[in-house]
MARBA-3410 file (N, C-alpha, C, O; in Angstrom, 1 decimal):
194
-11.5,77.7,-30.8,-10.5,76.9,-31.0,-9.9,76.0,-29.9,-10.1,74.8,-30.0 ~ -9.1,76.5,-28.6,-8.6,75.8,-27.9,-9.4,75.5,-27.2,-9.3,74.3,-27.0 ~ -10.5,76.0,-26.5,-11.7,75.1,-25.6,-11.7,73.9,-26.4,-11.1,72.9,-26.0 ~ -12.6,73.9,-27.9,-13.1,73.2,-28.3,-11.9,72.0,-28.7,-12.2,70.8,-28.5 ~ -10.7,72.2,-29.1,-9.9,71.2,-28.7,-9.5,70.4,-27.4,-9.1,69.2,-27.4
-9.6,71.2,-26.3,-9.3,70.3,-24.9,-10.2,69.8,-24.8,-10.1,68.7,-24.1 ~ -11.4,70.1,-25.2,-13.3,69.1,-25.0,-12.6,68.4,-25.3,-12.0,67.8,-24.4 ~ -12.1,68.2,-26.9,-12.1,66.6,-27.7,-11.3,65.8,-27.0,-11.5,64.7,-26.6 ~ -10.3,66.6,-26.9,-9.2,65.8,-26.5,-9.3,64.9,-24.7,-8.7,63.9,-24.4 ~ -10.3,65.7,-24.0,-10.6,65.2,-22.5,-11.8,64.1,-23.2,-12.0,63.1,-22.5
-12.6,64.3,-24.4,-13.5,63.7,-24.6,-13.4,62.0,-24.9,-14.0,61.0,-24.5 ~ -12.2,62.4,-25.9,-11.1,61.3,-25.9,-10.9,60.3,-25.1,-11.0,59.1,-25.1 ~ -10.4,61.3,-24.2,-9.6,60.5,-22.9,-10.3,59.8,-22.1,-9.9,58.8,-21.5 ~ -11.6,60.6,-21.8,-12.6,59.6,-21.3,-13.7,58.4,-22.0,-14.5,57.6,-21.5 ~ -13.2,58.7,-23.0,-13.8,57.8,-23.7,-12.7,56.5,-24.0,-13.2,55.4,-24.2
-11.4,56.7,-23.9,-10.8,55.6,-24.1,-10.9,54.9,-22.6,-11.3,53.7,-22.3 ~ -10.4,55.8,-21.6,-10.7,55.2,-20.1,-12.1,54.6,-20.0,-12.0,53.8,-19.0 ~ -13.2,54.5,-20.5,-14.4,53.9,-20.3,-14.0,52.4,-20.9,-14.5,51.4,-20.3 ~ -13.3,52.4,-21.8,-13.0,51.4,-23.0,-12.4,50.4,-22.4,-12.8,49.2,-22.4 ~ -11.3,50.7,-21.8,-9.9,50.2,-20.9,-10.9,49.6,-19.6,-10.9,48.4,-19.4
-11.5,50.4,-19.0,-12.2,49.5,-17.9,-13.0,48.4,-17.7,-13.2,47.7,-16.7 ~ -13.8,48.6,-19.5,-14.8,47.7,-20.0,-14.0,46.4,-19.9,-14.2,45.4,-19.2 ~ -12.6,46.6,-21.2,-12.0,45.5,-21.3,-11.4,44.9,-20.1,-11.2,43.7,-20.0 ~ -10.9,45.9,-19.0,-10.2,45.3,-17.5,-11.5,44.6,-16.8,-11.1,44.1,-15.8 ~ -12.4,44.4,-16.9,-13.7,44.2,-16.5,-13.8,42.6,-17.0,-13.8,41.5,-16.5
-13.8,43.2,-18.1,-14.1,42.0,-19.4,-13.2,40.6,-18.5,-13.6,39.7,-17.8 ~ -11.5,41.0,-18.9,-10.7,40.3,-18.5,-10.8,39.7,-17.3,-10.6,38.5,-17.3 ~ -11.2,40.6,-15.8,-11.2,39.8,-14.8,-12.1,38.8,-14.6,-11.8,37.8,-14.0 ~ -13.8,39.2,-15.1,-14.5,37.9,-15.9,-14.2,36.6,-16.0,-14.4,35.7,-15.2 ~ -13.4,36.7,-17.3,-12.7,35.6,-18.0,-11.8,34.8,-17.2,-11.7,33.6,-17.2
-11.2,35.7,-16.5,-9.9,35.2,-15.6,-10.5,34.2,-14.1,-10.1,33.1,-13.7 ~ -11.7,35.1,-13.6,-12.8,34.2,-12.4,-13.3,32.7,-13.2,-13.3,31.5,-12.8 ~ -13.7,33.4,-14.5,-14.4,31.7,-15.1,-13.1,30.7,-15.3,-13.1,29.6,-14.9 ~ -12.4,31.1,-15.7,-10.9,30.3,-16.2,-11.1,29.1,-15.1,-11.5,28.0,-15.1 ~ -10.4,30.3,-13.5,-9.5,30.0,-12.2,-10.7,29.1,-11.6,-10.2,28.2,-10.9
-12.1,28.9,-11.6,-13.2,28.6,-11.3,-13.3,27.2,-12.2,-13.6,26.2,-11.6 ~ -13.2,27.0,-13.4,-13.1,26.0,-14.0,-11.7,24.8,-13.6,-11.8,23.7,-13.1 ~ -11.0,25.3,-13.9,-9.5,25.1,-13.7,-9.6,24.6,-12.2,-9.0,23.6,-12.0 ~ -10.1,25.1,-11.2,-10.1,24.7,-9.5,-11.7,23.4,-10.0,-11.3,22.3,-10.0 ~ -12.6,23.4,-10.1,-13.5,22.3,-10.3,-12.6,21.4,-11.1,-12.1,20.6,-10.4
-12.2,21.4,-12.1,-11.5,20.2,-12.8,-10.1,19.5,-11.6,-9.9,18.3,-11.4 ~ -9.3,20.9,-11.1,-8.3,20.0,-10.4,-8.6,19.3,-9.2,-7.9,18.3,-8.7 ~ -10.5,20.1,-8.1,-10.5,19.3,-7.2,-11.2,18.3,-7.6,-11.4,17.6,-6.6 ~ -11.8,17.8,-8.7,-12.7,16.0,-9.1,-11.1,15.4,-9.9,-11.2,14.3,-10.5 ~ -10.1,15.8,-9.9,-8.9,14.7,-10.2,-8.5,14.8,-8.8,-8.3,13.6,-8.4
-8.1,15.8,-7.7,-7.6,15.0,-6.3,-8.5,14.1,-5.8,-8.1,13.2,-5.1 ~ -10.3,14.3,-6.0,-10.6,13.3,-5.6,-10.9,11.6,-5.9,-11.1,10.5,-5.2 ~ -10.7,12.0,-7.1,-10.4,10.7,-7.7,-9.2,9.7,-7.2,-9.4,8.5,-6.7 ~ -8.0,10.4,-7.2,-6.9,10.0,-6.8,-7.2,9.6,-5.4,-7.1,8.3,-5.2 ~ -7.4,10.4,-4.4,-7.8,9.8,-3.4,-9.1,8.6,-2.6,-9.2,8.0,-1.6
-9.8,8.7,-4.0,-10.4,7.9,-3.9,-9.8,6.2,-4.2,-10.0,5.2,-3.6 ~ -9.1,6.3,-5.2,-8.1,5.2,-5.9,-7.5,4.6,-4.8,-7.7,3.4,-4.4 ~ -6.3,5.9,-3.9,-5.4,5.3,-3.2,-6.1,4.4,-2.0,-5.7,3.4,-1.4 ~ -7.5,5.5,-1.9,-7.9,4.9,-0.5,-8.6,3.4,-0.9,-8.6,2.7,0.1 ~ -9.0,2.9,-2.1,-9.3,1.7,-2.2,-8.4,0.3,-2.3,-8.7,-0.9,-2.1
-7.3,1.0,-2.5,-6.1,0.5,-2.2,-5.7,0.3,-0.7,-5.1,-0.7,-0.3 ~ -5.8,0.9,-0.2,-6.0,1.0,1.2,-6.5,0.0,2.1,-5.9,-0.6,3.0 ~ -8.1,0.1,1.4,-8.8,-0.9,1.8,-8.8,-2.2,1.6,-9.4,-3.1,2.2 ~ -8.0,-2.2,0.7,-8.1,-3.8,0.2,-6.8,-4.6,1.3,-6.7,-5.8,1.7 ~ -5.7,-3.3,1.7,-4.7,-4.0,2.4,-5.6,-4.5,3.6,-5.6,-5.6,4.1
-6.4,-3.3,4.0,-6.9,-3.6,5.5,-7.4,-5.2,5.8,-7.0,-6.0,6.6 ~ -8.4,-5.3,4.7,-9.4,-6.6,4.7,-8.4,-7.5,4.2,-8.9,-8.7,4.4 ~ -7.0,-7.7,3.6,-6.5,-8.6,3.6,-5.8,-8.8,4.9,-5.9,-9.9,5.3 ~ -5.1,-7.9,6.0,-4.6,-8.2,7.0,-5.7,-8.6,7.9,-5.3,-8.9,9.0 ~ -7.2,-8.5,7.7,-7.9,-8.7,8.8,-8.2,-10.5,8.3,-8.4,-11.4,9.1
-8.2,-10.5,7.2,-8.0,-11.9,6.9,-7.2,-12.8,7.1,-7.5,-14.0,7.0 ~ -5.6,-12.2,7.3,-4.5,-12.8,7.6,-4.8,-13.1,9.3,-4.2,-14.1,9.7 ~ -5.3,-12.5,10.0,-5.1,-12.4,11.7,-6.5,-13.1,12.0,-6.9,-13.2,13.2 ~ -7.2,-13.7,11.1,-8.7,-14.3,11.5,-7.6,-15.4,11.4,-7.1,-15.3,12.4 ~ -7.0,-16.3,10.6,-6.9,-18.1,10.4,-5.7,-18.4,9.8,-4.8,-17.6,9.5
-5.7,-19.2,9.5,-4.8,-20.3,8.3,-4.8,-19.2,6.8,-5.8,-18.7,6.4 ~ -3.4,-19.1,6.3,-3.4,-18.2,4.5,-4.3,-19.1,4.2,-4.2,-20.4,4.3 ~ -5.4,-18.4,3.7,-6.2,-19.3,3.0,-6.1,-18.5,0.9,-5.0,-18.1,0.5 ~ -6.7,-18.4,0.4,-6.7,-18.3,-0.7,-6.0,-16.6,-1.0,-5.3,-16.2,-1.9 ~ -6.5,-15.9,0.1,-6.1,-14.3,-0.1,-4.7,-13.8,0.2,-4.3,-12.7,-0.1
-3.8,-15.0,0.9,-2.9,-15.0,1.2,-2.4,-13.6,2.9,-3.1,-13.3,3.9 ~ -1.4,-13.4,2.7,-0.6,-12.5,3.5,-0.7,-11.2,2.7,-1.0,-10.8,1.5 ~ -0.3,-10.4,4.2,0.3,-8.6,3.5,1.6,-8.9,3.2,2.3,-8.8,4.2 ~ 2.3,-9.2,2.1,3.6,-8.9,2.3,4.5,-8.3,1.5,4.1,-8.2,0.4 ~ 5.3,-7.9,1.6,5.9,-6.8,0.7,5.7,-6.8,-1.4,5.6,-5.8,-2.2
5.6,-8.2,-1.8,4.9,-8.4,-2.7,3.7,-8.2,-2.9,3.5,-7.7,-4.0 ~ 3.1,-8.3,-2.4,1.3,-8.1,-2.0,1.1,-6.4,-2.2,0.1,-6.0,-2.8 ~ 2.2,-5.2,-1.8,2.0,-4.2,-1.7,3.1,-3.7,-2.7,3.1,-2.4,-2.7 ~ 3.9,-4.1,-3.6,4.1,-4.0,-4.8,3.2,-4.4,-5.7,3.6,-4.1,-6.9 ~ 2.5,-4.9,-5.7,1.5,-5.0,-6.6,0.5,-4.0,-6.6,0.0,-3.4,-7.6
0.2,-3.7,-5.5,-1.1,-2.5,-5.3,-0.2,-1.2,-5.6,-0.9,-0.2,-5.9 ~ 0.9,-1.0,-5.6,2.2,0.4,-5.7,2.0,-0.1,-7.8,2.1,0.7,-8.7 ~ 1.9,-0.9,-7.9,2.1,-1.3,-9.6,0.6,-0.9,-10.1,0.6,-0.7,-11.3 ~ -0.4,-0.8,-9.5,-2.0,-0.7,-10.0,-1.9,0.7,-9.8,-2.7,1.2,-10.5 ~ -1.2,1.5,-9.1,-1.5,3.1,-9.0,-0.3,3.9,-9.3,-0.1,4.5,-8.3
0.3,4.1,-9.9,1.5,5.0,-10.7,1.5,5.8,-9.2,2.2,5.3,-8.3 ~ 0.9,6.6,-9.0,1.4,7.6,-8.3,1.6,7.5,-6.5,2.1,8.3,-5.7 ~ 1.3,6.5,-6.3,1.7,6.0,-5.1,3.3,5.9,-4.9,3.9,5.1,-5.7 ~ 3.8,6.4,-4.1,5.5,6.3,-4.1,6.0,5.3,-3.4,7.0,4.7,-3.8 ~ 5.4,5.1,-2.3,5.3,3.4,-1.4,4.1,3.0,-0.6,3.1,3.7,-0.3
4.3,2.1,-0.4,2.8,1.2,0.4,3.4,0.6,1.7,4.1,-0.4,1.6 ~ 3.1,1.3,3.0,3.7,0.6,4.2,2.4,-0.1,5.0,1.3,0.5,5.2 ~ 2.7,-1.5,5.5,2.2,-2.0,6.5,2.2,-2.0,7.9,2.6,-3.2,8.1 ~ 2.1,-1.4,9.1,2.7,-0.8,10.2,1.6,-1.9,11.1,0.4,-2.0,10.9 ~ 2.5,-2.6,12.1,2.1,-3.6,13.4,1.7,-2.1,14.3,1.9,-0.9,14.0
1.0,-2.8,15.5,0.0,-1.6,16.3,1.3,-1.4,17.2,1.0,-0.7,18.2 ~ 2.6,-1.8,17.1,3.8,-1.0,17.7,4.6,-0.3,17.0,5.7,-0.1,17.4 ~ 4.3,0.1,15.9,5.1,0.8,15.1,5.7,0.2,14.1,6.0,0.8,13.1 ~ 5.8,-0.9,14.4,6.9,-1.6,13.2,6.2,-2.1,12.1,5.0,-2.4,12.0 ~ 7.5,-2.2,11.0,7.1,-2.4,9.7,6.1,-3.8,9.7,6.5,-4.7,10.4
5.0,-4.1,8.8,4.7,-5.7,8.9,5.6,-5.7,7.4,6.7,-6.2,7.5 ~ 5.2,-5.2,6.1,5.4,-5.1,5.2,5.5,-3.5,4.1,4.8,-2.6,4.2 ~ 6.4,-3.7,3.4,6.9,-2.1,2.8,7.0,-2.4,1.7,7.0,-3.6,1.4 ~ 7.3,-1.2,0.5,7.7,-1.0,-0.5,9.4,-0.5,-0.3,10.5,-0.8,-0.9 ~ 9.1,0.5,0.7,10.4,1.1,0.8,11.6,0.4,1.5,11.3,0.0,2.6
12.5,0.2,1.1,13.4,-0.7,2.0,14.0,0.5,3.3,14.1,0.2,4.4 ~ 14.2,2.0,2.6,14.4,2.9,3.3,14.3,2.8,4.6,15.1,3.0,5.5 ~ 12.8,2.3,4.5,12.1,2.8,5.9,11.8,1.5,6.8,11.0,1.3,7.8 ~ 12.9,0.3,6.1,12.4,-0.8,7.4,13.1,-0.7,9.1,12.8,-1.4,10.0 ~ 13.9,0.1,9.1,14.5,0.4,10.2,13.1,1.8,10.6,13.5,2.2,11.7
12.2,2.4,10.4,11.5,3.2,10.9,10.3,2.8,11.9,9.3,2.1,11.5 ~ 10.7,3.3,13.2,9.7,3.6,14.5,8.6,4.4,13.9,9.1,5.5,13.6 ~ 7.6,4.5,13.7,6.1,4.8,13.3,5.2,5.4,14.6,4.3,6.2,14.4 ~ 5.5,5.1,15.5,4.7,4.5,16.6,4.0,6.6,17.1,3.0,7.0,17.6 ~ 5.2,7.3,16.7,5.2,8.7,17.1,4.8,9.6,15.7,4.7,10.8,15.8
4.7,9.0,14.8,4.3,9.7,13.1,3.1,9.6,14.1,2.8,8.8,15.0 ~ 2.3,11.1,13.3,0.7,11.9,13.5,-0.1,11.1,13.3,-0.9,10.7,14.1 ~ 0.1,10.5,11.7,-1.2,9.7,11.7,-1.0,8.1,12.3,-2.1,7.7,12.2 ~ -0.6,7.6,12.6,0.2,6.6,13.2,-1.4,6.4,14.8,-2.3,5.6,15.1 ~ -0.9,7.9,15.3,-1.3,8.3,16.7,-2.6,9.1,16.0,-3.1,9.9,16.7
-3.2,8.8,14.6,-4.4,9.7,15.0,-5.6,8.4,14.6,-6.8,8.5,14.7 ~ -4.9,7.2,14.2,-5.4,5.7,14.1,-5.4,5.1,15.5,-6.3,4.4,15.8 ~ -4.7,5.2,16.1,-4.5,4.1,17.1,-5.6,4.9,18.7,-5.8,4.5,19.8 ~ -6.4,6.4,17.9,-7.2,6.7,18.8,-8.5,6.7,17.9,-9.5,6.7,18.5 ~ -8.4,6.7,16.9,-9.4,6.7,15.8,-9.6,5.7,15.0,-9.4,6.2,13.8
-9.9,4.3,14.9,-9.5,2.9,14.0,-10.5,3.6,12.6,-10.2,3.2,11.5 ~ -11.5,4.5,12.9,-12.2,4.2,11.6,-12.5,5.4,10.6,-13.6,5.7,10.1 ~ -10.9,6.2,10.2,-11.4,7.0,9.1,-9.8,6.7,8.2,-8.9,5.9,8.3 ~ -10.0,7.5,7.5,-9.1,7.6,6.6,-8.6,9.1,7.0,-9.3,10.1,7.1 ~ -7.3,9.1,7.1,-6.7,10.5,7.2,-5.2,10.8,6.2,-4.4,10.0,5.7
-5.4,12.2,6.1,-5.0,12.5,4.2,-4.0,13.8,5.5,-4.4,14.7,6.2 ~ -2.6,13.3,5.4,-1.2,14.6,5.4,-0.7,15.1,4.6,-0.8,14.7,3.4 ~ 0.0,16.0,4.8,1.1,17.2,3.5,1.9,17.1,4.3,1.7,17.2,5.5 ~ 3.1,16.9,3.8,4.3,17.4,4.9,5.7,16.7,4.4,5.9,15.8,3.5 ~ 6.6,17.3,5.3,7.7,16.5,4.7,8.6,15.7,5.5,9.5,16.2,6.2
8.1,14.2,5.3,8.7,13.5,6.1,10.3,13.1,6.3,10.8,12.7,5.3 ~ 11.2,13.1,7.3,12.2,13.6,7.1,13.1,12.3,6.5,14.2,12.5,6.0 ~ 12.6,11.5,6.7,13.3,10.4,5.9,13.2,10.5,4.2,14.0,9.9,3.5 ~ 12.0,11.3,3.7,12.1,11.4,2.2,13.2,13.0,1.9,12.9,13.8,0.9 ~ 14.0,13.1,2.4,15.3,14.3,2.5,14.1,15.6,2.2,14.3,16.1,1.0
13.2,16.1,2.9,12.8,17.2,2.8,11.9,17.2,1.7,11.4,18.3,1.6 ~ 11.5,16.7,1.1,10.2,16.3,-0.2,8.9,16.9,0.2,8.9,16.5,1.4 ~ 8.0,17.4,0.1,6.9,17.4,0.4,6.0,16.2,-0.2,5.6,16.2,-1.4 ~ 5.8,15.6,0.4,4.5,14.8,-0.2,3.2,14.1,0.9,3.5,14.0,2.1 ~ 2.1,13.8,0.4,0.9,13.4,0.9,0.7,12.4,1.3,1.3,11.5,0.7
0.1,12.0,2.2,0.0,10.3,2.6,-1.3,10.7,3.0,-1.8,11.6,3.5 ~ -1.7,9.3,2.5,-3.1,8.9,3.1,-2.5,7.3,4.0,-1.6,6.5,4.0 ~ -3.8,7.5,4.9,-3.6,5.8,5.7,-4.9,5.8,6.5,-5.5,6.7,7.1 ~ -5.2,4.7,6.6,-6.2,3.7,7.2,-5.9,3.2,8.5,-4.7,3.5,8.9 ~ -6.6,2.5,9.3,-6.5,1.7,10.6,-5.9,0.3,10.0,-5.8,0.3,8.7
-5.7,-0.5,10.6,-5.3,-2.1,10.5,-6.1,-2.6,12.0,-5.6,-2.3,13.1 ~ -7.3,-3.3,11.8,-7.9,-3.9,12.8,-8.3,-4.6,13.2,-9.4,-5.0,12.8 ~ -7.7,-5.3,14.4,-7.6,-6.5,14.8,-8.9,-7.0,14.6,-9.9,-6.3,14.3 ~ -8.8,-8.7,14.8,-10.5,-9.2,14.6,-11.5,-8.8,15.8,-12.7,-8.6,15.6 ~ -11.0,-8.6,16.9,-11.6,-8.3,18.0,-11.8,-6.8,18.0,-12.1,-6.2,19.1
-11.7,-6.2,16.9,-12.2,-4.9,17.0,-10.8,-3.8,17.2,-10.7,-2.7,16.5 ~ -9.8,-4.3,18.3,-9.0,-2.7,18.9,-7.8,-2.8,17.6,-7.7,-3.7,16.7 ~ -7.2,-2.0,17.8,-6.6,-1.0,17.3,-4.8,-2.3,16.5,-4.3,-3.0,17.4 ~ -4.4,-2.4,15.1,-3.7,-3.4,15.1,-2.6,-2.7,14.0,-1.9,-3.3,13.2 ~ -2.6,-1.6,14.2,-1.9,-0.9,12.9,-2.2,0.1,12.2,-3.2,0.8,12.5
-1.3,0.2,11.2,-2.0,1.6,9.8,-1.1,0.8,8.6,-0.1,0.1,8.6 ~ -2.1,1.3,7.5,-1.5,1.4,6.3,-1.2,2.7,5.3,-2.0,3.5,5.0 ~ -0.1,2.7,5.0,0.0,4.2,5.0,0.6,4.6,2.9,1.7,4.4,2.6 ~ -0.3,4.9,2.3,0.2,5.5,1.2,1.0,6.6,1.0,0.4,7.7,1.3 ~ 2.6,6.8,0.5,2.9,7.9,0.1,2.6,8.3,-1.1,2.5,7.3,-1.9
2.3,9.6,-1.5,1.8,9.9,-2.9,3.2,10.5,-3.5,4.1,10.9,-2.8 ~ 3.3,10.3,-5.3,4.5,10.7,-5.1,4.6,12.1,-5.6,4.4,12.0,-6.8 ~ 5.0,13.4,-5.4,4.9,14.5,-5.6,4.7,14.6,-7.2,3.8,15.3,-7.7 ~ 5.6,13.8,-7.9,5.5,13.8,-9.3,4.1,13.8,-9.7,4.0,14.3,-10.9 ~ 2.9,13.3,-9.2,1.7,13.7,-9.8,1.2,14.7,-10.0,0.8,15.0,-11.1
1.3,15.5,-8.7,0.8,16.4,-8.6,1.7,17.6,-9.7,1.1,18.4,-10.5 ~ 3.3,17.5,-9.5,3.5,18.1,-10.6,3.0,18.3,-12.5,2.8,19.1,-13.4 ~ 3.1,17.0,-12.2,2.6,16.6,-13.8,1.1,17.1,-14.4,0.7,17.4,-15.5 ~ 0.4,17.2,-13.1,-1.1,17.7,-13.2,-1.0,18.9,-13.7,-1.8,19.3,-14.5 ~ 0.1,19.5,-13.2,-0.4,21.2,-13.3,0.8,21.6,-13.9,0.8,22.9,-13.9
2.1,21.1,-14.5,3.1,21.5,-15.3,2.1,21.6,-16.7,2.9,21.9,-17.7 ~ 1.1,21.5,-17.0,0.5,21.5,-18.6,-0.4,22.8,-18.8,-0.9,23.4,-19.8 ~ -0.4,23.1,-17.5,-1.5,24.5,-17.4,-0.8,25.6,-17.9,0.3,25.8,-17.3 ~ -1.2,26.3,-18.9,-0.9,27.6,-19.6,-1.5,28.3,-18.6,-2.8,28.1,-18.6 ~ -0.9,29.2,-17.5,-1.2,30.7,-16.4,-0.6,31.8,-16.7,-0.5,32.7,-15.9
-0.1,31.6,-17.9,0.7,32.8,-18.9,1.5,33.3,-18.3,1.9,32.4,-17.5 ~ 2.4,34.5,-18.2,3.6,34.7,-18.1,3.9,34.5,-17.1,4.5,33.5,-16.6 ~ 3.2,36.2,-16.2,3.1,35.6,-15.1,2.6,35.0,-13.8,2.9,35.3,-12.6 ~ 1.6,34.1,-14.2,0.5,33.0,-13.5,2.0,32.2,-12.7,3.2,32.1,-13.0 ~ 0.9,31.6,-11.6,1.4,30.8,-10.8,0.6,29.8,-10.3,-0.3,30.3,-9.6
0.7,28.1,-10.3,-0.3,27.4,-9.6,0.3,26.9,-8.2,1.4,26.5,-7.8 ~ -0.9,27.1,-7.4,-0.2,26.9,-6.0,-1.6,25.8,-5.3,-2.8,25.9,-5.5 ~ -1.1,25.1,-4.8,-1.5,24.0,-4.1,-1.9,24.1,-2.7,-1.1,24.3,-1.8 ~ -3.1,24.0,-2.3,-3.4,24.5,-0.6,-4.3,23.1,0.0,-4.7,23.1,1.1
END
């Protein structure tokens, strides 16, 4: 009697613990393929985005390189309209600055920032040693009151080749929020951004 009930009952118990591991198994599976899907889909929409803003980008460059070759001819100036229009073609852009190779504003979105020296911003100083890439920051610049947000920016270059500026996209956090406020990570899931 009592042997043969503690068998069952250990037999039981190992048998439901086999059960419980299968499904904990099962689950973390599911959870790798999920977080694996879910990270491929969110990094081909950052690069899209960045691909977007950086064409935006580009188009400031080759217009200011056309403004410093001659006479406004048909493509006109960079000027603060010119970069409200490219800030109106991309929602998530928060402003579009034009920066002279001393720092100063040529043209902005933000009025904020027409009183801002540039000349000591990172990427500012990682163009004016580097004219030919595109560089992508996080951080929080302290004129947007502690915000975290992204900027991308380009060189501005003179016809003669050296060094004539940046153009600098801020991204506006709200994208990124909106991306990933739709994601069910269940109760207690969390999306974190690196």
């Amino acid at each position: 009697g009592r042997a043969f009930t503690v068998a069952v009952t250990l037999g039981a118990l190992i048998g439901v613990w086999f059960e419980l591991a299968d499904h904990r198994q099962d689950a973390i599976e599911h959870a790798a393929r999920d977080s694996g899907s879910l990270a491929r889909v969110s990094d081909e929409d950052r690069t899209r985005a960045v691909q977007v803003v950086d064409l935006s980008l580009q188009g400031v460059v080759e217009r200011r390189k056309r403004e410093l070759i001659g006479p406004q001819g048909p493509g006109g100036s960079v000027s603060d309209t010119y970069l409200a229009g490219k800030v109106a073609q991309v929602p998530y852009i928060a402003a579009l600055i034009a920066i002279d190779e001393h720092g100063a504003i040529i043209a902005g979105t933000d009025p904020a920032l027409d009183d801002t020296d540039f000349k000591q911003e990172p990427f500012f100083r990682f163009h004016r040693e580097d004219a030919h890439g595109l560089d992508l920051r996080i951080g929080a610049p302290r004129r947007y009151g502690g915000v975290w947000l992204a900027s991308l920016s380009r060189a501005l270059v003179k016809p003669d080749g050296t060094f004539g500026g940046a153009v600098v996209a801020v991204i506006d956090p709200e994208y990124f929020e909106q991306d990933f406020r739709n994601i069910d990570v269940g109760k207690n899931g969390i999306v974190a951004l690196f």
